[in-house]
C-alpha positions as a Markdown table, in Angstrom:
| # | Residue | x | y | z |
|---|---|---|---|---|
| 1 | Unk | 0.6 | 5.7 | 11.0 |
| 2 | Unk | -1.3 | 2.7 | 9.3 |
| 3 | Unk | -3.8 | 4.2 | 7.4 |
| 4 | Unk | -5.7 | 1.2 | 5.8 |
| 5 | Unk | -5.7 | -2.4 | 6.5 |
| 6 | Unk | -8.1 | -4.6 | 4.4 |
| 7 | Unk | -8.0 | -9.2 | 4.5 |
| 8 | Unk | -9.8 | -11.7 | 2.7 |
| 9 | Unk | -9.5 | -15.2 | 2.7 |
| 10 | Unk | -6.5 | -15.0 | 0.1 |
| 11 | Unk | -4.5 | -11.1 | 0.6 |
| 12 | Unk | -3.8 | -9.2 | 3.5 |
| 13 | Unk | -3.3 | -5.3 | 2.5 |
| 14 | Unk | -1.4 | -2.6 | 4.6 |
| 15 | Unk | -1.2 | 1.1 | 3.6 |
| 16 | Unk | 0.9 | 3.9 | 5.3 |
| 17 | Unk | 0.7 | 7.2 | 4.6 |
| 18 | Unk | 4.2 | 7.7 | 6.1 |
| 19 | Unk | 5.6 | 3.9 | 6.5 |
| 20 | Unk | 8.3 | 3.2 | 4.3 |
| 21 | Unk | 8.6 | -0.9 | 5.2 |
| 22 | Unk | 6.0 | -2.9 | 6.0 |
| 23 | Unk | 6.9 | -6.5 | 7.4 |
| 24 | Unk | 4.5 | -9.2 | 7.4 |
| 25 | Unk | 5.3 | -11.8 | 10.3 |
| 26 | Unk | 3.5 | -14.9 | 11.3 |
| 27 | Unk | 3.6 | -17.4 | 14.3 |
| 28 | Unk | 6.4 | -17.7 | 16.3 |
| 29 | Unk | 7.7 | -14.2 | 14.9 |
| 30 | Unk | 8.3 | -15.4 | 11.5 |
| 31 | Unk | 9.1 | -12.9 | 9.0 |
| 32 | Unk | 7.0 | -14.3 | 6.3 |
| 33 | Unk | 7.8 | -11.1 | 3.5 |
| 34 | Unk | 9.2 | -7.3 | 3.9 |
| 35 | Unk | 8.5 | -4.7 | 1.5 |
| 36 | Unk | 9.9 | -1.4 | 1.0 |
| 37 | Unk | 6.9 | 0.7 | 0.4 |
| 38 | Unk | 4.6 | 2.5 | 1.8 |
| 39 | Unk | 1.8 | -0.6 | 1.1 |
| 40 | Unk | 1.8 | -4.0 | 0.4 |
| 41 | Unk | -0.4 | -6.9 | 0.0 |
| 42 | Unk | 0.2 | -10.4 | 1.4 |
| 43 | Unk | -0.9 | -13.5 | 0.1 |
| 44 | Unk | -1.3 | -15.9 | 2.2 |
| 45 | Unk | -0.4 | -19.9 | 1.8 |
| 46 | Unk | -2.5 | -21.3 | 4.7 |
| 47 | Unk | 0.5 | -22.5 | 6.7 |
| 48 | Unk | 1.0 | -19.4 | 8.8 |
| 49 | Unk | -1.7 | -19.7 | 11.6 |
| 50 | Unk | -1.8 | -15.9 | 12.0 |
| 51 | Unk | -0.3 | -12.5 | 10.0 |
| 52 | Unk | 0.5 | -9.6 | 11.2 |
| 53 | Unk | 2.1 | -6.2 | 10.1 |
| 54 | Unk | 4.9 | -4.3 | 10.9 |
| 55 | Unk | 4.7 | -0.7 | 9.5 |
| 56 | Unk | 8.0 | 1.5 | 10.4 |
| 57 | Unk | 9.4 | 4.7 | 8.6 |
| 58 | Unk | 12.4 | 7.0 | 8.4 |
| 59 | Unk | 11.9 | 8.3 | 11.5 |
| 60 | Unk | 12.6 | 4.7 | 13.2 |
| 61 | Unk | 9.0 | 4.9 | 14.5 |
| 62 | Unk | 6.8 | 1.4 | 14.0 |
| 63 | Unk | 2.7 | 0.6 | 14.3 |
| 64 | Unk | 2.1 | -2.7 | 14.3 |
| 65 | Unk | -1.6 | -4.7 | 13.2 |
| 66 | Unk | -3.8 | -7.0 | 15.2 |
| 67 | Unk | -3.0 | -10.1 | 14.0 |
| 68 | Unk | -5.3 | -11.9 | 11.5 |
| 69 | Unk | -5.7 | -15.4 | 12.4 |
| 70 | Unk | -5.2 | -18.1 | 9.4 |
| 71 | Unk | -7.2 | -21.6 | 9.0 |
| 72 | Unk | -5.2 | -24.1 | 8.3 |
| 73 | Unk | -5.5 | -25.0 | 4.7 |
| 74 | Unk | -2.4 | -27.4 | 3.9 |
| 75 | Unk | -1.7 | -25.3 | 1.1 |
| 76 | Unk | 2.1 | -24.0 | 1.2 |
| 77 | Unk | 2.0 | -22.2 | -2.4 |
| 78 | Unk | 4.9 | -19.8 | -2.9 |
């Protein structure tokens, strides 16, 4: 169950009350970062065009975000 999802123009943040890996993808199915936790945050870089989670847990069970769509910045920090 995705409990919280919160975006600005710089994070996206994911909580789970029961998710125990959250995967952030972007186009094309991309995984851009996985964490092993129960929430993460995201930065994003401007390249990605649109980020979404993947939340799954012990149970093999996964919830999945709308996706967030990304302008275009240019900017490919890491």
């Amino acid at each position: 169950v995705i409990d919280t999802v919160g975006h600005g123009p710089e994070r996206l943040f994911v909580r789970s009350m029961n998710g125990t890996r959250i995967t952030f993808i972007g186009s094309s199915g991309r995984i851009l970062e996985t964490v092993n936790a129960n929430e993460a945050t995201y930065t994003i870089r401007g390249d990605e065009g649109y980020v979404r989670a993947e939340v799954s847990n012990s149970l093999d069970q996964t919830a999945w975000t709308q996706a967030v769509m990304i302008p275009h910045t240019g900017r490919k920090d890491n």
